[in-house]
SEKOL-321406 format. One record per residue: residue in one letter; x, y, z of N, C-alpha, C, O, CB in turn. Coordinates in steps of 0.2 Angstrom, whole numbers, padded with zeros to 4 digits, always signed. Atoms other than C-alpha are relative to their C-alpha. Glycine has a CB too. Layout:
N
AXYZXYZXYZXYZXYZ;...
REM end
This chain:
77
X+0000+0002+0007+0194+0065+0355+0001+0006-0005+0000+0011-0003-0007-0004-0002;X-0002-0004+0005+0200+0073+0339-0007+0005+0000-0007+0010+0003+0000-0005-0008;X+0005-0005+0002+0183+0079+0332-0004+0005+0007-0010+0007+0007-0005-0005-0006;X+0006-0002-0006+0176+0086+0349+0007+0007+0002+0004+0012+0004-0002-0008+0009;X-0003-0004-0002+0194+0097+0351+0001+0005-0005+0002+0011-0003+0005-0003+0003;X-0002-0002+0003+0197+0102+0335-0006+0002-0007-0012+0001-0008+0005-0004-0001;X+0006-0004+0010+0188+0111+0316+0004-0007-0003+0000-0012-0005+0004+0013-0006;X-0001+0002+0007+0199+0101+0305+0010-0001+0003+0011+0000+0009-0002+0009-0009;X-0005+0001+0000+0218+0097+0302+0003+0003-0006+0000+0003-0011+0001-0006+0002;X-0003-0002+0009+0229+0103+0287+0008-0005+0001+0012-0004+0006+0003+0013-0003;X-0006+0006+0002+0244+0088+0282+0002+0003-0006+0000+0004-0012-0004-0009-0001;X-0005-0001+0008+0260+0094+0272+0003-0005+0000+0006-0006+0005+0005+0007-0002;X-0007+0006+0004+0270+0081+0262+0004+0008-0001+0001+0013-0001-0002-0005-0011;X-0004-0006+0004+0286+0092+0258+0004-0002-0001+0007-0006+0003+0002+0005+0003;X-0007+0003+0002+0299+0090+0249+0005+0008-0003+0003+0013-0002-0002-0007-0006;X-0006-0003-0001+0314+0101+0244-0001+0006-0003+0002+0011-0001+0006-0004-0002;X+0004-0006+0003+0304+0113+0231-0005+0003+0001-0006+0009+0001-0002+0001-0004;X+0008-0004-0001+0286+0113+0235-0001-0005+0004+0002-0010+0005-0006+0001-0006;X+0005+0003-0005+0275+0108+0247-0008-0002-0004-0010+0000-0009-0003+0006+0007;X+0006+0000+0002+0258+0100+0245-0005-0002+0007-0004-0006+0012-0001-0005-0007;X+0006+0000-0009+0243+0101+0259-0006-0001+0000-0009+0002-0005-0002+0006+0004;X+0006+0002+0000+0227+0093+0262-0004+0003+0004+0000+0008+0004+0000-0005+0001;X+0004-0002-0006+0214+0100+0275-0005-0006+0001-0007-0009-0004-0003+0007+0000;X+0004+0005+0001+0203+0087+0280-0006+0002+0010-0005+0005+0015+0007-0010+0000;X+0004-0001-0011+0188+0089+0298+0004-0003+0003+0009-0006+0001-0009-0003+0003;X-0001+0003-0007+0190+0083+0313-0001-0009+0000+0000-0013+0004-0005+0004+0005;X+0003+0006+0001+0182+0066+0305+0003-0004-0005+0002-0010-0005-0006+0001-0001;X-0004+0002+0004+0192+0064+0292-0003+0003-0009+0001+0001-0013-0001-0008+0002;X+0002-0001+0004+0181+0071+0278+0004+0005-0004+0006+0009+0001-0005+0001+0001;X-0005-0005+0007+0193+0082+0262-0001+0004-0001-0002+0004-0007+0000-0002-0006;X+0004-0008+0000+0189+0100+0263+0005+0002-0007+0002+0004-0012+0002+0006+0008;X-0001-0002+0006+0202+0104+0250+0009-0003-0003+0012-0007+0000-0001+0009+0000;X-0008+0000-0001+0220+0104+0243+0003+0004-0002-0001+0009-0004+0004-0005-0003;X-0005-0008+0003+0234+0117+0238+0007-0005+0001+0009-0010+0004+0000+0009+0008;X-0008-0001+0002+0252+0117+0231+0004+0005+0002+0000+0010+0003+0000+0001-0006;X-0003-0005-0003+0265+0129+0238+0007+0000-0003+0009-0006-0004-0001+0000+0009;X-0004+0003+0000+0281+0130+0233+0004+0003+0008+0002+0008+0012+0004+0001-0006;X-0003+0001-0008+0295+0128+0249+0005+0008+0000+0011+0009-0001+0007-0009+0001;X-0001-0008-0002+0297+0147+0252-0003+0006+0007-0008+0004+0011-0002+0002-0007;X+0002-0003-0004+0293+0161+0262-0006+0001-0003-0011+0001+0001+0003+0005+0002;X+0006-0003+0002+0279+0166+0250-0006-0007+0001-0012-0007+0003+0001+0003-0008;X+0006+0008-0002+0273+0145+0251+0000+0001+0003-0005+0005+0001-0001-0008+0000;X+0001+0002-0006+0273+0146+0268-0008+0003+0001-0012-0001+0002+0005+0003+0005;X+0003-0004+0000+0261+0161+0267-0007-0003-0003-0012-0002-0001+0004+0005-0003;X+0005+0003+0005+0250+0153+0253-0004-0006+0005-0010-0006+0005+0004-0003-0008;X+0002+0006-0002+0248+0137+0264-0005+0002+0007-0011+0000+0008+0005-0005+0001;X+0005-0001-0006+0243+0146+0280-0007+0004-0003-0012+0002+0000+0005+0005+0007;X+0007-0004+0004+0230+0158+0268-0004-0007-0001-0010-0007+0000+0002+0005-0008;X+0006+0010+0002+0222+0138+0263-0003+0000+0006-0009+0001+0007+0005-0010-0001;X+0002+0002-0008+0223+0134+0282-0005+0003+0003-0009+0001+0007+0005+0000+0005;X+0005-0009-0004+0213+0152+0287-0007-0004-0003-0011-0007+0000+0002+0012-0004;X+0004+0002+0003+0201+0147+0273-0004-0006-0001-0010-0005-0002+0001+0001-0003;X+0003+0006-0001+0197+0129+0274-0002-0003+0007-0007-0007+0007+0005-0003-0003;X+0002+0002-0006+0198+0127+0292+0001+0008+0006+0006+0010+0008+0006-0006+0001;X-0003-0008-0001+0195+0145+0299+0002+0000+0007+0006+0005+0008-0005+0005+0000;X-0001-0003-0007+0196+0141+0318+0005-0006+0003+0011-0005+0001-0009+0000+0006;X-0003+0005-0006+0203+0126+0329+0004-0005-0005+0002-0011-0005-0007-0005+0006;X-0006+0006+0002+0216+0117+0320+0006-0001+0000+0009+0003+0003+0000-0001-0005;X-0008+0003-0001+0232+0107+0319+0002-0001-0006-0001-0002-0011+0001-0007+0004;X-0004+0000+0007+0246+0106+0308+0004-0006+0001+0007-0008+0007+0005+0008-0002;X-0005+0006-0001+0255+0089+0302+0004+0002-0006+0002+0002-0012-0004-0009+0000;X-0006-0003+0006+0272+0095+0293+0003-0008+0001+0005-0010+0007+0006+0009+0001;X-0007+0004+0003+0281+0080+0285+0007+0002+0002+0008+0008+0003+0001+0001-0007;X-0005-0003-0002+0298+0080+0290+0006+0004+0002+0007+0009-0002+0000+0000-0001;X-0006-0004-0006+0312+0087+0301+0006+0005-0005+0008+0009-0003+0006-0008+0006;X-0004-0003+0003+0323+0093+0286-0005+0008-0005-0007+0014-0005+0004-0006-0004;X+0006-0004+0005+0311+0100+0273-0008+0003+0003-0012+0006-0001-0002-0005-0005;X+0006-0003-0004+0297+0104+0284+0003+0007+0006-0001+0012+0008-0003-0007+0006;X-0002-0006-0006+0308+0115+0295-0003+0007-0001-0007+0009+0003+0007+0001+0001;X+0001-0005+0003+0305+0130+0286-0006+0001+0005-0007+0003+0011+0001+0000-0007;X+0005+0002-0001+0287+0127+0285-0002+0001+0008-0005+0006+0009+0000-0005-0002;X+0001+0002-0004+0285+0123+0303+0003+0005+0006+0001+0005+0012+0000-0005-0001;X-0004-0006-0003+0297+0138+0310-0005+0008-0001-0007+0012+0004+0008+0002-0006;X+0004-0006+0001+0286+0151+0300-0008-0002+0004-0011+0003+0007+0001+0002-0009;X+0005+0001-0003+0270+0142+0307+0000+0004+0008-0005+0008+0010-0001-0007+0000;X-0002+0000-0007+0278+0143+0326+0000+0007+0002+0000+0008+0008+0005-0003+0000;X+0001-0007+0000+0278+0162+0324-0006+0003-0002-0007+0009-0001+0004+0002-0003;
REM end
């Protein structure tokens, strides 16, 4: 189960300028949100949210195969 493997999740919508991301536990409860725009520096800003809101065991759900790529390249590194 989710909450037994994991701290938290962080969920980006993204679209062609900015990103926006949620973090939520393992249970479903709303830790926070952030805005990024779709850049090297958002990328940066969103993983600094993710460290912060969720410091240890989590997973990332990026939106979309075009506009997520980025995002989800610089995570993968």
């Amino acid at each position: 189960m989710l909450f037994e493997s994991l701290e938290g999740v962080i969920g980006v919508d993204t679209h062609r300028d900015t990103l926006a991301a949620g973090a939520v536990t393992a249970v479903g409860a709303t830790l926070g949100h952030a805005d990024a725009p779709a850049s090297a520096v958002g990328y940066q800003q969103l993983l600094d949210f993710a460290r912060t809101q969720v410091p240890d065991r989590r997973c990332w759900a990026v939106e979309g195969t075009s506009y997520g790529a980025g995002l989800t390249a610089f995570l993968a590194e």
